[in-house]
N, C-alpha and C positions, 0 to 999 in steps of 0.2 A: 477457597475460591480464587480463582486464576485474575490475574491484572486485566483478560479481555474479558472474561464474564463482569467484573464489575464491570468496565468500561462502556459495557452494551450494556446494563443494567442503568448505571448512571444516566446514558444518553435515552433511553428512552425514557427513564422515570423522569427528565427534565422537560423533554417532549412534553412527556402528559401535564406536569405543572404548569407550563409557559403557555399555554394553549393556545388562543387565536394568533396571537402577536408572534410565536415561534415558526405558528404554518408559514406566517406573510413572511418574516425573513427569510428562513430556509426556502417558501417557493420563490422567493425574488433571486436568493442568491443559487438557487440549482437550476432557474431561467436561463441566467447570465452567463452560468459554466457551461451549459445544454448548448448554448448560444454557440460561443466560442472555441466547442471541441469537434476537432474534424469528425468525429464517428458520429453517426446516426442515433438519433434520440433513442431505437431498437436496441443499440451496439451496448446503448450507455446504460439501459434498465438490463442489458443481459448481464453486464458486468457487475453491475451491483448486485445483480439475484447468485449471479459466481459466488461474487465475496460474503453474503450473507449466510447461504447454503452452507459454505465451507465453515463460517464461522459454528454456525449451528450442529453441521457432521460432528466438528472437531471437538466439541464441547462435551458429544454423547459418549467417545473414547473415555473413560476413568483417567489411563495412562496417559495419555495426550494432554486431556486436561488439566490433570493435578502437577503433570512436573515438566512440561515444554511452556513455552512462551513462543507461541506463531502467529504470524500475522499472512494476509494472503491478501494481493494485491491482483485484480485481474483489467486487464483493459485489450481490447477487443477479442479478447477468449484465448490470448496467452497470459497466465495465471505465473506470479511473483510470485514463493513460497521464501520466507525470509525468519528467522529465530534461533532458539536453542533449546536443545533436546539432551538430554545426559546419557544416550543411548540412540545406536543406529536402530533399531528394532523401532522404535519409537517414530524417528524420522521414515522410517519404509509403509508404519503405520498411517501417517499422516496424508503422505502423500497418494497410497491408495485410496484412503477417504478421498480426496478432490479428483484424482484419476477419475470416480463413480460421477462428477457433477456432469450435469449435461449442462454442455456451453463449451467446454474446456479443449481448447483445441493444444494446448502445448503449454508444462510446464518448468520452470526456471526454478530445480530446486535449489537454494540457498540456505537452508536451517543447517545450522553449524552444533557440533556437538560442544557440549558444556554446561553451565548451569544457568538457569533462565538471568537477562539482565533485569539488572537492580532498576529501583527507580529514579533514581539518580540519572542512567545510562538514558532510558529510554526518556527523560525528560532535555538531557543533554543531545539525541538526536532528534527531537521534534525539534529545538530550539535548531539545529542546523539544516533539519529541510527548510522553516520558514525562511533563511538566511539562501539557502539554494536557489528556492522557488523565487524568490523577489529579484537576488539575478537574473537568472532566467529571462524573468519578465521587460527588465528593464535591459535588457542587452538586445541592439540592433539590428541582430542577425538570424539569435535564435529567436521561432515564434514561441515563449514561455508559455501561453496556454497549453499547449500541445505537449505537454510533459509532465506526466505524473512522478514526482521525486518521493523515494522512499528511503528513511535511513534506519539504520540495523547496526549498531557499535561502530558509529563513526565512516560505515562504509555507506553510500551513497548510491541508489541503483535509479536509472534514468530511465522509464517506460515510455511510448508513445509515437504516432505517425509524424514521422520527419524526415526530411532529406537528409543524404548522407553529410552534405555541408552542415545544415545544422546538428547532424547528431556528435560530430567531434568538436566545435563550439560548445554545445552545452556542455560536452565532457570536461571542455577547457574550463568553462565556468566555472561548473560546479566543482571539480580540483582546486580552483585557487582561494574558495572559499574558509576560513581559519575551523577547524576543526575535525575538516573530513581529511582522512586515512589513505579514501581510494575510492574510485569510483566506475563502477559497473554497469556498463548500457545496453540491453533489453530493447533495444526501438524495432521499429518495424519501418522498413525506408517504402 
């Protein structure tokens, strides 16, 4: 079993444990995110039904699932494809699968051929989105809500509606932060 099928198994078997007290967080904290992201409350459940779909497609491929490691990021229906696949055959697979999603207006393939990252790797780039995202936020220029940060070995990719001022700030941002590599921006001005 793939690191995302646990990972979607994990989250919802904790869902189901944590019950009422999980609903009120989570609906308190996807309020406050609803609240604060330019796209429309519409924008925001189509992007999440993207990246759930995809998740789901991707999982019914054998090949896809047993030996890539992908993750699919969508915000307003340009869809981040980001991982590693040990064969192009694989990545042309994957990406037909989300091609079929309805919502998908344009994809940024980014899966890299190799051997899926360790967990090590992928716990080394969460620990650097949350160090991105909290720049972001706190920097006076860029609006940080408005930017979805995704990292993938150390490379760092910047999603979201922004002006062209703030999309080369957050670029700057997120560069000077200790561990990213490189940083790749996705915005939509």
């Amino acid at each position: 079993m793939t690191f995302t099928k646990k990972l979607l198994i994990l989250a919802l078997s904790l869902s189901t444990l944590q019950g009422c007290a999980t609903a009120i967080v989570a609906g308190t904290v996807t309020a406050v995110s609803a609240a604060n992201d330019p796209r429309t409350i519409g924008k925001q459940i189509d992007d999440s039904s993207i990246e759930v779909t995809a998740i789901l497609e991707l999982m019914k491929d054998d090949g896809v699932s047993k030996h890539t490691n992908i993750n699919v990021v969508s915000y307003n229906g340009v869809v981040l494809v980001v991982g590693q696949s040990p064969n192009k055959f694989l990545i042309d697979t994957a990406i037909n699968i989300i091609k079929g999603i309805d919502g998908v207006k344009k994809i940024h393939n980014q899966i890299k051929l190799g051997t899926p990252a360790s967990i090590t790797t992928q716990t080394s780039d969460a620990w650097i989105t949350a160090k991105v995202k909290s720049e972001l936020l706190t920097d006076d220029t860029v609006k940080g809500h408005n930017i979805k940060v995704v990292t993938e070995n150390k490379e760092v990719y910047l999603m979201g509606l922004v002006s062209k001022e703030q999309s080369g700030q957050a670029a700057t941002v997120a560069s000077q932060v200790t561990g990213v590599i490189k940083v790749i921006t996705v915005f939509e001005n």
